[in-house]
C-alpha positions in Angstrom: -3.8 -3.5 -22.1 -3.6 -3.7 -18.5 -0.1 -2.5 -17.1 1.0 -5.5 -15.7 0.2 -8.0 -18.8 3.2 -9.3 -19.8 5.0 -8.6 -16.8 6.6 -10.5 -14.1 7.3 -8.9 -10.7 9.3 -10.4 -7.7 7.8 -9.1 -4.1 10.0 -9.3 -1.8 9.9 -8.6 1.8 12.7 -9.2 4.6 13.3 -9.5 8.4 15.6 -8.0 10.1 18.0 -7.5 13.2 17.4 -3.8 12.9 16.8 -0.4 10.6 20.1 0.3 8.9 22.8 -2.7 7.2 25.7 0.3 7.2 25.3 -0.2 11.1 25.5 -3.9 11.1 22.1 -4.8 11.2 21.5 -8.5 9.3 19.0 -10.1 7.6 17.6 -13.0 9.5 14.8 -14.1 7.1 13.6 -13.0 3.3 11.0 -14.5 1.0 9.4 -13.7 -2.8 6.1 -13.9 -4.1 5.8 -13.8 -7.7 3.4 -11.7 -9.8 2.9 -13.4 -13.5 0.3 -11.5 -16.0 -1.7 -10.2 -13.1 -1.5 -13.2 -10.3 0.6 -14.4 -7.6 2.0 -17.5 -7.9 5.1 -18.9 -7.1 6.8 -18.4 -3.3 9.6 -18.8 -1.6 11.4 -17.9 1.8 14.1 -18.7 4.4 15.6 -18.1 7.0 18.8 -16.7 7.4 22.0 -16.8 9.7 22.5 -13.7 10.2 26.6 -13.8 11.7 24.8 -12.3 14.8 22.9 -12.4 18.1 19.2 -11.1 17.2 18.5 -8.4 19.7 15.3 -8.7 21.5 13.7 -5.8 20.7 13.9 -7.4 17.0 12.6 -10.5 18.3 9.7 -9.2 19.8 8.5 -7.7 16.1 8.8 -11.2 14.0 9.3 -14.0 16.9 12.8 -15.2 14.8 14.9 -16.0 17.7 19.0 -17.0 18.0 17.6 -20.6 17.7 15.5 -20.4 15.1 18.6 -19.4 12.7 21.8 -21.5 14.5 21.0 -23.9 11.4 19.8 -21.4 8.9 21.3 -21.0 5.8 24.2 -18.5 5.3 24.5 -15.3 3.8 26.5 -16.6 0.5 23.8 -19.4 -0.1 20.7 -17.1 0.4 21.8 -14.3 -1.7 23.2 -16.4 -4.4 19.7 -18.3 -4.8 17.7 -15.4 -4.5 19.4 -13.0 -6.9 19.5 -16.0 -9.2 15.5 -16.2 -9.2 15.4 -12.4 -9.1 17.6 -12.1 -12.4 16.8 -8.8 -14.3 12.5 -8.9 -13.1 11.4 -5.8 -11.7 11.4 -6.3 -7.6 8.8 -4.7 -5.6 8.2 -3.9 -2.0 5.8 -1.8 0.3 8.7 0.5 1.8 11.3 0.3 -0.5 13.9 2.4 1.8 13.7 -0.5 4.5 14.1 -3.7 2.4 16.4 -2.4 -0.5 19.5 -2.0 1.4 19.6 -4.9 3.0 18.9 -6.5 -0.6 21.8 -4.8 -1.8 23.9 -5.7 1.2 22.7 -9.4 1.2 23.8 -9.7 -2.9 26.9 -7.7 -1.8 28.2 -10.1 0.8 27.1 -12.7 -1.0 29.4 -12.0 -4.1 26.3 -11.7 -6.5 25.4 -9.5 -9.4 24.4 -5.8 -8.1 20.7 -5.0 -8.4 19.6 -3.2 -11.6 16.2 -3.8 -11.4 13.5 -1.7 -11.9 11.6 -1.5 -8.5 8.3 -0.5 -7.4 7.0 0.7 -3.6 3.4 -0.2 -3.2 3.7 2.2 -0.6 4.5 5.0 -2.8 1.4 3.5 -4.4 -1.1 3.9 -1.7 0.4 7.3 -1.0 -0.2 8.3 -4.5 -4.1 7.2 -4.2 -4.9 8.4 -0.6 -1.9 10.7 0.5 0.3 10.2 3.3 -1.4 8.4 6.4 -1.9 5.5 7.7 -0.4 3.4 4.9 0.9 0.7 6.8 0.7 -2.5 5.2 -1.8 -3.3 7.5 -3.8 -0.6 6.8 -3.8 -1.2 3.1 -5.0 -4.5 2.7 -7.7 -4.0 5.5 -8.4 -0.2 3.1 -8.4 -2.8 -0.2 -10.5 -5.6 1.5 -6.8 -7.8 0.9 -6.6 -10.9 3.8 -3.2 -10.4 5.6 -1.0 -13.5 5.5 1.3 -13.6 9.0 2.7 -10.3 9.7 5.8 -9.9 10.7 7.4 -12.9 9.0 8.8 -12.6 5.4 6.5 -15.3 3.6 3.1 -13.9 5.2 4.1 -9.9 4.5 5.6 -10.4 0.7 2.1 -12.7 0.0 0.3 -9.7 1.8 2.4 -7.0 -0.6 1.4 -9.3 -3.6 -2.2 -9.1 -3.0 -2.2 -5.2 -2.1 -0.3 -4.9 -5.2 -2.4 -6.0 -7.4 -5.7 -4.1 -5.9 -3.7 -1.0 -5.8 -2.7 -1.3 -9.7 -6.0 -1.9 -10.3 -7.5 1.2 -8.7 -4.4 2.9 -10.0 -5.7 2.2 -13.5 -8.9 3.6 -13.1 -7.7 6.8 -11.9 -4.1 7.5 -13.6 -3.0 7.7 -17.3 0.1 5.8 -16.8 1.4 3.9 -19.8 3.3 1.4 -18.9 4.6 -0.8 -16.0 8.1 1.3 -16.3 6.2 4.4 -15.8 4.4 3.0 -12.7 7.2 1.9 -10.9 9.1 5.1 -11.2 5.9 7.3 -10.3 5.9 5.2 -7.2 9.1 6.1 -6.3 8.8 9.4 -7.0 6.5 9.6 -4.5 8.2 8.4 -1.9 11.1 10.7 -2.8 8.6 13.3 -2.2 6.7 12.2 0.8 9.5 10.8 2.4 10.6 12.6 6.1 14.2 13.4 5.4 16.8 11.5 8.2 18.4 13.3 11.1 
């Protein structure tokens, strides 16, 4: 039995104003792919208002600009939907540290259950199979033979995470013992706890 039968997964990835949602930073776009028994299927993304200008540097990275969002969606109704159609899955991501937070925040603001979730890093992942490196996300679907969806928008990176995902289990279960999907996720993390650089 492979470790993801039976198992549904919601990738998520996000876009953002900046690095840290304690220093204000917003979301200004998040999607999810899901992972049934093995395969992505279902998406889904928006945009999001983020209650603030989006600086340029940030709009240089993933092309949202101050227009793109004027009609967006607010906080409330984004995190409300999405932790609806997260419920209690396990959530994955390739760099947990980044996008968690400003999950956490986004269900936060939005009055929304707090996460419990198990979560996975696919990074913690491709660490565990090739060490620390170039392990962008990137540079493991190009290592995995995985086609890229856009980078740098929410939709095209969590599609991107889904497919790496899936390769990288795959390789994971040729080389590792682990038991279960439970045990996978936190062996990921683990290893980022280990390889992480620790924050000035």
């Amino acid at each position: 039995m492979g470790l993801l039968d039976g198992v549904t997964i919601m990738v998520v990835d996000t876009e953002t104003t900046g690095f840290d949602p304690a220093k204000g930073d917003r979301l200004v776009e998040v999607a999810r792919v899901t992972i049934a028994n093995g395969r992505a299927g279902e998406t889904w993304s928006s945009l999001v208002h983020p209650g603030r200008a989006i600086p340029p540097d940030a709009a240089k990275i993933h092309g949202i600009t101050d227009a793109m969002v004027a009609g967006a969606p607010r906080y409330a109704e984004v995190g409300r939907a999405l932790r609806e159609q997260i419920g209690d899955h396990p959530i994955a991501f390739h760099n947990a540290p980044f996008d968690l937070p400003f999950l956490v925040h986004l269900f936060r603001e939005a009055g929304a259950p707090p996460l419990v979730n198990p979560v996975l890093d696919t990074l913690g992942l491709a660490r565990g199979l090739w060490g620390v490196g170039s392990n962008g996300l990137g540079a493991v679907a190009q290592k995995l033979g995985v086609t890229a969806g856009t980078a740098h928008r929410a939709l095209g990176d969590a599609t991107t995470t889904a497919n790496v995902l899936l390769e990288l289990v795959s390789r994971w279960e040729a080389k590792f013992a682990t038991r279960s999907f439970a045990e996978l996720a936190a062996e990921s993390l683990d290893i980022m706890r280990k390889t992480s650089r620790p924050r000035r």
